[in-house]
N, CA and C of each residue as an Amber inpcrd file, in Angstrom:
protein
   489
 -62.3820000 -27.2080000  46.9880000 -62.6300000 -26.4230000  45.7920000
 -61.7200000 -26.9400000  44.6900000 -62.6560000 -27.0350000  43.6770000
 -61.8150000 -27.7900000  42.5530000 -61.1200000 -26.1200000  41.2790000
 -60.1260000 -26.1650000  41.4050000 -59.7660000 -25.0350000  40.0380000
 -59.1200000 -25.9210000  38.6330000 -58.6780000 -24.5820000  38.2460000
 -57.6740000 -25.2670000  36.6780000 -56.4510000 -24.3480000  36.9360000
 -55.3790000 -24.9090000  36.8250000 -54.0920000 -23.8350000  37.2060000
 -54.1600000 -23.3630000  35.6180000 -53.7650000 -21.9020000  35.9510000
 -53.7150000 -21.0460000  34.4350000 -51.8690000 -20.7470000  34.3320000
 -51.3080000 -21.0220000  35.3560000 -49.8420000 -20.9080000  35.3590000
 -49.0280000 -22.4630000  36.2380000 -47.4880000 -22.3900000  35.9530000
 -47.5260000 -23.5950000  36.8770000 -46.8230000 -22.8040000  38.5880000
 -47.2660000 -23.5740000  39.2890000 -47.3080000 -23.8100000  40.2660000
 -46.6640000 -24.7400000  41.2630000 -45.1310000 -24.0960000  41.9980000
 -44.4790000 -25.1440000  42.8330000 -45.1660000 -26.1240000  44.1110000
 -45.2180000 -27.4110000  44.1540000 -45.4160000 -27.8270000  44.5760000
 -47.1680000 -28.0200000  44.7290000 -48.0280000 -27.5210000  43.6070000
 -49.1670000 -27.6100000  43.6100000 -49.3300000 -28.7680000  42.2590000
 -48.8280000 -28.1560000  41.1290000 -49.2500000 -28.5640000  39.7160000
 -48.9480000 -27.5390000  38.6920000 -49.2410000 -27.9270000  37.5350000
 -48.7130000 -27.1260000  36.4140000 -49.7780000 -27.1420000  35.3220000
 -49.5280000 -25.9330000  34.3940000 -50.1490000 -25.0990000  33.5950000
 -51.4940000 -26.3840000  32.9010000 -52.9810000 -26.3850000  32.8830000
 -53.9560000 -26.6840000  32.6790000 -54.1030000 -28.0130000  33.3920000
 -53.9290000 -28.1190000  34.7530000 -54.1790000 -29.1640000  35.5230000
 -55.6460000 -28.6150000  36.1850000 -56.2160000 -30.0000000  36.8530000
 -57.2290000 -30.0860000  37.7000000 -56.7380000 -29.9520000  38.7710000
 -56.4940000 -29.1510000  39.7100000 -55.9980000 -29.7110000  41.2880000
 -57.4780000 -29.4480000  42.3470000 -57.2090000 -30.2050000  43.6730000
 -58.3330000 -29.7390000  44.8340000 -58.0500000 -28.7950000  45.1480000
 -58.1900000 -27.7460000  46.0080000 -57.6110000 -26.7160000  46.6820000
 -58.4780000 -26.2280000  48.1310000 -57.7800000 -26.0320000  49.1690000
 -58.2480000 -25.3600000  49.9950000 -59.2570000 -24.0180000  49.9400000
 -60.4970000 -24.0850000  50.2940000 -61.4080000 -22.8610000  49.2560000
 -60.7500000 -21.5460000  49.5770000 -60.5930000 -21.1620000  50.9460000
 -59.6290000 -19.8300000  51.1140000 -58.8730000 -19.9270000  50.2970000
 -57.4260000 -20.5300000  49.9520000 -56.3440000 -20.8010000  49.0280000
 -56.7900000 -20.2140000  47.4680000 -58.2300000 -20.8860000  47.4720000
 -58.7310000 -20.8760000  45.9400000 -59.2020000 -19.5120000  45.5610000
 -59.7020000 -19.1290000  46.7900000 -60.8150000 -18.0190000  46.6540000
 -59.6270000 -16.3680000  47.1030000 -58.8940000 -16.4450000  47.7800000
 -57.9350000 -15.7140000  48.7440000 -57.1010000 -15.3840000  48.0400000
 -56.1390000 -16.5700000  47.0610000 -55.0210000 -16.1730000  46.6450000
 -54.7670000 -16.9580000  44.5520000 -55.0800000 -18.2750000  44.6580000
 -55.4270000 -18.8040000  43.0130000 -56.1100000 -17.8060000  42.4340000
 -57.1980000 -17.3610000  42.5150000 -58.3720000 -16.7370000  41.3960000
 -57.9360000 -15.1870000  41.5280000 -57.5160000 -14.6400000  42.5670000
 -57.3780000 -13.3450000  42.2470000 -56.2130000 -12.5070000  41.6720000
 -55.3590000 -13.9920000  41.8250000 -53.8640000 -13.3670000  41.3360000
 -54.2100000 -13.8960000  39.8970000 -54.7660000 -14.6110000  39.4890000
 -55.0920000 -14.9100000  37.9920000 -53.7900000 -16.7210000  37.7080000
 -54.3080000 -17.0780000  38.5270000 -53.1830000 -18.2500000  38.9850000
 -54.0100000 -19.1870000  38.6480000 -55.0340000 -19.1880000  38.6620000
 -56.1550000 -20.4930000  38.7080000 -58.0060000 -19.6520000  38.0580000
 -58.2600000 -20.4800000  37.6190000 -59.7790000 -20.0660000  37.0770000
 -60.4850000 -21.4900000  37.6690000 -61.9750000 -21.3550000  38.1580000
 -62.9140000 -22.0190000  38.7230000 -63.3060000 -23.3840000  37.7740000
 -63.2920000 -24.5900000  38.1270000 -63.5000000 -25.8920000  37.5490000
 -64.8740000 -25.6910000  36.7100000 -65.6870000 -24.9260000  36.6550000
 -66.7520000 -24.9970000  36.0970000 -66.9450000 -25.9490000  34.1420000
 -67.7430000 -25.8090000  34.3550000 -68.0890000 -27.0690000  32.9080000
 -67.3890000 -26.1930000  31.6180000 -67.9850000 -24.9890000  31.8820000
 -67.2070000 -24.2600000  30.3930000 -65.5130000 -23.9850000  30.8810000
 -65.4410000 -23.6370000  31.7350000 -63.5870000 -23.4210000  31.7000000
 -63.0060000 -24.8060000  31.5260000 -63.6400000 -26.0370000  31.9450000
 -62.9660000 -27.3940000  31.1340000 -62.8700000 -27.5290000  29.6870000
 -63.7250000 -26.9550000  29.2940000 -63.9650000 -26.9270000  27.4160000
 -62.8730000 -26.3970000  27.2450000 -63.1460000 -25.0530000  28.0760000
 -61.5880000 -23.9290000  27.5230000 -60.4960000 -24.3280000  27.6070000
 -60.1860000 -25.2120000  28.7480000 -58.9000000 -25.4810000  29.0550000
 -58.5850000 -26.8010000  27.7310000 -59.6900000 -28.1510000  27.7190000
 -59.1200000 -28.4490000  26.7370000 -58.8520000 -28.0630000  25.4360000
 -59.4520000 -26.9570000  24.9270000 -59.4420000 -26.6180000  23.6490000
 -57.8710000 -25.7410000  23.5700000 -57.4360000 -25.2780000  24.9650000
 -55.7610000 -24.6590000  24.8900000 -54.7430000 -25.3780000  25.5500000
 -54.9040000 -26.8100000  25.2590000 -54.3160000 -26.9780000  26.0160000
 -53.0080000 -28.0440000  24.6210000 -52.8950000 -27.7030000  23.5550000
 -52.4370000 -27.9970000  22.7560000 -51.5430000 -26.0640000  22.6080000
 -51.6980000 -25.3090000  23.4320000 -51.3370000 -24.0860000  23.6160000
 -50.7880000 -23.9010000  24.2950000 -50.8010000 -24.6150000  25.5590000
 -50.1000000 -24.6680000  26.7470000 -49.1020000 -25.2140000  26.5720000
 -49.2090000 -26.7060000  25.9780000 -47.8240000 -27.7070000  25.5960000
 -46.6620000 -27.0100000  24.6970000 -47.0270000 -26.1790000  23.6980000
 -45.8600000 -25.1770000  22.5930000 -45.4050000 -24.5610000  23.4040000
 -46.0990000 -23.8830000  24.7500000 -45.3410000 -22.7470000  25.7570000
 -45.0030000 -23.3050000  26.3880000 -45.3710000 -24.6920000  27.2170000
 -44.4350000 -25.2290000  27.8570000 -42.5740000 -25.7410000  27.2310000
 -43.0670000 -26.4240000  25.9810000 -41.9360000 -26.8410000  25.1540000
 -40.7120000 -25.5650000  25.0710000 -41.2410000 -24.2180000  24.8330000
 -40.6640000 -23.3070000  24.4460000 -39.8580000 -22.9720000  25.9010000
 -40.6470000 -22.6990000  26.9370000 -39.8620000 -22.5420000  28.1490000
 -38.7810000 -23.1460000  28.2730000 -38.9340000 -24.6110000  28.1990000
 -38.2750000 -25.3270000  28.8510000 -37.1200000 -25.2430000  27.6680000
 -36.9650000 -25.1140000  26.5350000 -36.0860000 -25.1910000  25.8570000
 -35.2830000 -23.9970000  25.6550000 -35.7640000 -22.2630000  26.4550000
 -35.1690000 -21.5680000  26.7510000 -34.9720000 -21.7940000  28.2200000
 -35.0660000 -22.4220000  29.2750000 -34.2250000 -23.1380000  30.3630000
 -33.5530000 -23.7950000  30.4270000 -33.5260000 -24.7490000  29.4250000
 -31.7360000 -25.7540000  29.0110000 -31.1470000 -24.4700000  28.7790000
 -31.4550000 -23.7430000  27.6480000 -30.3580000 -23.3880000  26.6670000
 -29.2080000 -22.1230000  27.4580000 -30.2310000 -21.7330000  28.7340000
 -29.6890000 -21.0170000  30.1150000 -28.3540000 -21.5580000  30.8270000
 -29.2470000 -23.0600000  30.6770000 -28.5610000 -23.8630000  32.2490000
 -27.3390000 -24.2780000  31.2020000 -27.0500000 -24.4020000  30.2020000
 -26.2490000 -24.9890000  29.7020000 -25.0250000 -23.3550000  29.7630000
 -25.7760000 -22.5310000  29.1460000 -24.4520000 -21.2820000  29.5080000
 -24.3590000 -21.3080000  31.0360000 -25.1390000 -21.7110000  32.0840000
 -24.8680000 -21.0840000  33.4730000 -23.5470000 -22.1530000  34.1080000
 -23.6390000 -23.6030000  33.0880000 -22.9710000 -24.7270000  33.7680000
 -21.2770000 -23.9290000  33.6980000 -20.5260000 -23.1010000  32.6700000
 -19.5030000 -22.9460000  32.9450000 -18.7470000 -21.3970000  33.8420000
 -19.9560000 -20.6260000  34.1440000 -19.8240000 -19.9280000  35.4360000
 -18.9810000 -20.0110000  36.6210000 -18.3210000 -19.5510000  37.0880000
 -17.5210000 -19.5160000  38.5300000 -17.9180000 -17.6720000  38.5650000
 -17.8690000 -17.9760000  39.7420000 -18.2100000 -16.6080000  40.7700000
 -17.0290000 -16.2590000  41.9740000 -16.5500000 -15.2280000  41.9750000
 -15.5250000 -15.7850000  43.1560000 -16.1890000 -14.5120000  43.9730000
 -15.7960000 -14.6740000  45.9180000 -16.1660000 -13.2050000  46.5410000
 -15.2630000 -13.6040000  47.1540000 -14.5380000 -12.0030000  47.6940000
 -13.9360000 -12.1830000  48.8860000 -14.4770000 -11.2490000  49.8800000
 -14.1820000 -11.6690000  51.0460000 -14.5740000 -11.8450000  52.0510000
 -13.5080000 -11.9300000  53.8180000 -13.8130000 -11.0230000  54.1010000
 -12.9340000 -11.1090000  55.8840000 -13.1360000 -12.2620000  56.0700000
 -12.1530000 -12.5890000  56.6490000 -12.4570000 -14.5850000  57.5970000
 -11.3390000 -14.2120000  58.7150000 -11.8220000 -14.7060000  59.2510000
 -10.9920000 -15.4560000  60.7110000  -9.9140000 -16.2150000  60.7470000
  -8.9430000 -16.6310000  61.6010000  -8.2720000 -17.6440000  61.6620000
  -8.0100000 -19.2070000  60.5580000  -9.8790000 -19.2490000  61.3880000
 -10.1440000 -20.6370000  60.6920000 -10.7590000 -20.6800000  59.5130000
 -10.9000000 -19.9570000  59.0480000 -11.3660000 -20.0730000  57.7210000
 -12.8140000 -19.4990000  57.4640000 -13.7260000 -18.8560000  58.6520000
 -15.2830000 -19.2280000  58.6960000 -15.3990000 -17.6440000  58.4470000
 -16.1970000 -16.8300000  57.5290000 -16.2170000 -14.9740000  57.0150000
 -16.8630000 -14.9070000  58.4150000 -16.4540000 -13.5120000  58.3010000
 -16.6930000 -12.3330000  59.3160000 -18.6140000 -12.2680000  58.9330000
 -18.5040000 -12.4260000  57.8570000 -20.0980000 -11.7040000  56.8560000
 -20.4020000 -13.2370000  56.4710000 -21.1770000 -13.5470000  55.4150000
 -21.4260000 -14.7070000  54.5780000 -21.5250000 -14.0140000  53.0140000
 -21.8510000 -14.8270000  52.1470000 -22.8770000 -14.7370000  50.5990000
 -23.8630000 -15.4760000  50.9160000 -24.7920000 -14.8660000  50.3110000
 -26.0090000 -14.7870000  50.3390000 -26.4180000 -14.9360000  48.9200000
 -27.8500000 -15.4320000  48.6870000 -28.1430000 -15.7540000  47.4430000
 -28.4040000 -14.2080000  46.6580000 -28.3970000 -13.5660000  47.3480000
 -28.3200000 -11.7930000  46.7640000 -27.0790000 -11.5150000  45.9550000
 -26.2470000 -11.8590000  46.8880000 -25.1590000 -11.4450000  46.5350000
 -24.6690000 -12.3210000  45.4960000 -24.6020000 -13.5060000  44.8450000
 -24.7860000 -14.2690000  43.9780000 -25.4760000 -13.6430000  42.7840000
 -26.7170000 -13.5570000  43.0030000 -27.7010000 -12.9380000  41.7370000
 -27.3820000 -11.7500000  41.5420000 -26.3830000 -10.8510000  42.2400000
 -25.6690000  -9.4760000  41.9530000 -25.0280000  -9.7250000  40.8000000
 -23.8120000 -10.8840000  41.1870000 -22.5220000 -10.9450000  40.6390000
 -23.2510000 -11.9210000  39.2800000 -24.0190000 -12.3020000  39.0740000
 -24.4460000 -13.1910000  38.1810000 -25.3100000 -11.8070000  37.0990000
 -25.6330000 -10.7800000  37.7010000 -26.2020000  -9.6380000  36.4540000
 -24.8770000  -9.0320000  36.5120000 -23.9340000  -8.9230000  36.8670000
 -22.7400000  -7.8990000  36.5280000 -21.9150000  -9.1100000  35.0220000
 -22.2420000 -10.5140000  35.0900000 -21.7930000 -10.7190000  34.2540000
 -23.2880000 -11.2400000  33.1740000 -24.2250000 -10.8280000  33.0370000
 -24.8590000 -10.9510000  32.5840000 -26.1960000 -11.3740000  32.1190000
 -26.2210000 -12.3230000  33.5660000 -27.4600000 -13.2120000  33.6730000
 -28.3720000 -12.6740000  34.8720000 -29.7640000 -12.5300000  34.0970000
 -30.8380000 -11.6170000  35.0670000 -31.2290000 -12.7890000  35.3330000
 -30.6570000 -13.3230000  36.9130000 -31.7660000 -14.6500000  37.3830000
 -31.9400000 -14.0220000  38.7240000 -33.3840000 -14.1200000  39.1450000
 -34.4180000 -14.0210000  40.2700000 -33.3230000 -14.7650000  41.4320000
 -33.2780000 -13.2810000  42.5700000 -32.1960000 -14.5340000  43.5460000
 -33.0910000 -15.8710000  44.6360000 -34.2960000 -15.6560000  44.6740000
 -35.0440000 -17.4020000  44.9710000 -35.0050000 -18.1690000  44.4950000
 -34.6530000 -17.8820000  43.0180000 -34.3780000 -19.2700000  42.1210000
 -32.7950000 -19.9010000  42.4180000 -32.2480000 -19.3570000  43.4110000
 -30.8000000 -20.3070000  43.6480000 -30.6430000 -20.4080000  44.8510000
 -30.8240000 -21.3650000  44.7810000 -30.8710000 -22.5390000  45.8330000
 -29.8000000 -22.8160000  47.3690000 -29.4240000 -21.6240000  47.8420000
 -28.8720000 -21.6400000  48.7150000 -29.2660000 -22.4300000  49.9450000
 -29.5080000 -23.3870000  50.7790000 -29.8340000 -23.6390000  51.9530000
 -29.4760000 -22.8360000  53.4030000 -28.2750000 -21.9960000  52.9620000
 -28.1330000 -21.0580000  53.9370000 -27.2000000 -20.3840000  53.4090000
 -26.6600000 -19.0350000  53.7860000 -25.1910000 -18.1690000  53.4280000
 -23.9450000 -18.8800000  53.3410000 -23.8590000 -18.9010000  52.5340000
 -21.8910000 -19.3330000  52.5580000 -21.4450000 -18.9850000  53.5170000
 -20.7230000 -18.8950000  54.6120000 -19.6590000 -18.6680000  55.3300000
 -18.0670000 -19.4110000  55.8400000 -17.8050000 -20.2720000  54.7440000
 -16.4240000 -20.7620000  55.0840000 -16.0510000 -20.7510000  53.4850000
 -14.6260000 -20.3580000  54.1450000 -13.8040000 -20.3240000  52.7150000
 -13.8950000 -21.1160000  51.7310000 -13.7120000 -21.0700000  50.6030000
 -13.3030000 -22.8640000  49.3550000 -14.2720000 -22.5050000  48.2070000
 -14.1970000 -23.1910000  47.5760000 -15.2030000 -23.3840000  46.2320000
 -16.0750000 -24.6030000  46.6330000 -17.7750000 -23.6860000  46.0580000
 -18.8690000 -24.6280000  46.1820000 -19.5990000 -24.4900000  45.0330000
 -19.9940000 -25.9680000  44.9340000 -21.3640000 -26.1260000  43.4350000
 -22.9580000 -25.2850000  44.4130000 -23.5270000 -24.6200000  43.6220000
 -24.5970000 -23.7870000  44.0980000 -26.1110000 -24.1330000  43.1070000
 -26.3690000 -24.6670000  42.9700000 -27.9640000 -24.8230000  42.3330000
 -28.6150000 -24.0330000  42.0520000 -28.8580000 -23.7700000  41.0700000
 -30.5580000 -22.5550000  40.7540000 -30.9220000 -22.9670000  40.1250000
 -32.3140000 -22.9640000  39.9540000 -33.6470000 -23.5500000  39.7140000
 -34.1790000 -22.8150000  38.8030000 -34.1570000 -23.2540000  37.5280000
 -34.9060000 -22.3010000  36.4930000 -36.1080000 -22.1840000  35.9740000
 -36.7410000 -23.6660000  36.2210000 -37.7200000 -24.6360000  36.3040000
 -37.6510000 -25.3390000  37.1190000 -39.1540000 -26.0450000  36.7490000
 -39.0900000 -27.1130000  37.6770000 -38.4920000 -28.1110000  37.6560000
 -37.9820000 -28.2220000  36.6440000 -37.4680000 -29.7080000  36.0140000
 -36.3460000 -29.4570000  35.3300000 -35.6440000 -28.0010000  35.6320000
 -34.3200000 -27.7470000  34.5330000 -33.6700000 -27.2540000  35.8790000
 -32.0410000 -27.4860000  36.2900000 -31.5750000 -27.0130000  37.3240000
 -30.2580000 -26.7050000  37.0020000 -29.5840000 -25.3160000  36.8950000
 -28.0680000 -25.6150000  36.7970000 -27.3620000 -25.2020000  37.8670000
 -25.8940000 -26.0510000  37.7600000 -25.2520000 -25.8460000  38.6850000
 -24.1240000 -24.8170000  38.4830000 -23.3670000 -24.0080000  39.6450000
 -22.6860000 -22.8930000  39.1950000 -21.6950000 -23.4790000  40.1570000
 -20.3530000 -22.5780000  40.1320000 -19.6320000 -22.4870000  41.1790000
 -18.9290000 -21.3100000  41.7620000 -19.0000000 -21.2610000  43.1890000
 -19.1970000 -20.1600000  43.5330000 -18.1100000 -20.3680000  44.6660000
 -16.8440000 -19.6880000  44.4250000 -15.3590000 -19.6100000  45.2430000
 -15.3290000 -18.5710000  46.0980000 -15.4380000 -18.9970000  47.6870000
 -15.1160000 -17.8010000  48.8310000 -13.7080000 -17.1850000  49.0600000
 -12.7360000 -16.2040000  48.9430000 -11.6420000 -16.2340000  48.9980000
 -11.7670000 -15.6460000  50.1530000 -10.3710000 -15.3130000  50.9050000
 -10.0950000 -14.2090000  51.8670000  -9.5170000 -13.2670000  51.2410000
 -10.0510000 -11.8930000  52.2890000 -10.0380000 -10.6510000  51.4290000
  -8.9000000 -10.2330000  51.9900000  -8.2750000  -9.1780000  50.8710000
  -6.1640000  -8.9420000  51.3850000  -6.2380000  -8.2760000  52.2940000
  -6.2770000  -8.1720000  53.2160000  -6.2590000  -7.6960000  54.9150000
  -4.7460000  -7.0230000  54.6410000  -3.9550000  -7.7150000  53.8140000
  -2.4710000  -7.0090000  54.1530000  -2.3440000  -5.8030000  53.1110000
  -2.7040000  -4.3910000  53.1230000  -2.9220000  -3.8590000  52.4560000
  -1.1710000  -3.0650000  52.1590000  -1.0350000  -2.0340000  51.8630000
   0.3860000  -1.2740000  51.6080000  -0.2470000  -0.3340000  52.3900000
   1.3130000  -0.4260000  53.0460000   1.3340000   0.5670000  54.2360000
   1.7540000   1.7270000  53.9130000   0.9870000   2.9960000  54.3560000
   1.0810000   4.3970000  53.6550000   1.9220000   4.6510000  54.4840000
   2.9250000   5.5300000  53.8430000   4.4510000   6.2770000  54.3200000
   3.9840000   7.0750000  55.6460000   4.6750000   6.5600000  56.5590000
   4.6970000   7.2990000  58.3750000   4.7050000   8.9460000  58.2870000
   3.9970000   9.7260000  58.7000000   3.5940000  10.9280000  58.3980000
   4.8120000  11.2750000  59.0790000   5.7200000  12.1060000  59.3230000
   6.5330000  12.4240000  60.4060000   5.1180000  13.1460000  61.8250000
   5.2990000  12.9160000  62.5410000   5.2970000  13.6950000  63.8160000
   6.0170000  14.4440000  64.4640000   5.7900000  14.7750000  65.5190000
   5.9440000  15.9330000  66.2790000   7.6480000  15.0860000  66.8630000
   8.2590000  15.4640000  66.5170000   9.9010000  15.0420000  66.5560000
   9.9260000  15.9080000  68.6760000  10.7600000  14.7020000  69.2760000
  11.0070000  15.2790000  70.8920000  12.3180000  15.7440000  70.6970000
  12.9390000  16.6290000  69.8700000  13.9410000  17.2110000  70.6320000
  14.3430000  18.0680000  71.3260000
């Protein structure tokens, strides 16, 4: 099944492309989410006649995705965190917990768009990726500390005295 993507699409194609598609795919999940419209002779007209419409919204995206990645590049994030001996948390971070601490200081980013390959779980500072686009990526950094385990010790209640 041939469509026209009406949005872009990871790892398929992007906004007024031709792609093939699996017809379930096309019929199941493209056309009803409003993701794709049917190759037919008039939606090609349509598409070329917007597609000098598509390029201004693409341009515009992408130039509010630099102008993101460029505030996100001087970011640090720090968590702390129980650890062990060796250095490895009790817990991890998680890309949740990232996109928490990233709206407490201001930035509403989607936590799939950062790029974790798995939870943090060892101490140190790491560069972390999120994906704003397809083609715009910034990098953050994101410092695991250990959490003060040595807290202040509250004054010894007296007890029951043996004399």
């Amino acid at each position: 099944m041939e469509v026209i993507l009406i949005e872009n699409i990871d790892k398929l194609g992007t906004r007024g492309q031709l792609v093939k598609v699996a017809d379930g795919f096309g019929r199941n999940h493209l056309l009803p989410k409003k993701l794709a419209i049917a190759a037919t002779p008039q939606n090609r007209k349509w598409v070329e006649q917007q597609r000098q419409k598509f390029l201004k919204q693409e341009a515009h995206e992408k130039g509010e995705a630099e102008d993101l990645a460029k505030l996100l590049e001087g970011v640090r994030l720090a968590f702390s965190r129980k650890a062990g001996e060796q250095g490895t948390l009790f817990g991890s971070v998680t890309a949740m917990d990232v996109a928490e601490q990233l709206a407490v200081q201001g930035y509403q980013i989607d936590r799939r768009k950062i790029q974790l390959p798995s939870p943090l779980k060892t101490i140190g500072e790491q560069e972390v990726a999120i994906k704003l686009r397809h083609d715009v990526t910034a990098k953050i950094k994101v410092a695991v500390e250990v959490e003060d385990a040595a807290r202040a010790p509250s004054e010894a209640e007296p007890g029951p005295s043996k004399s």
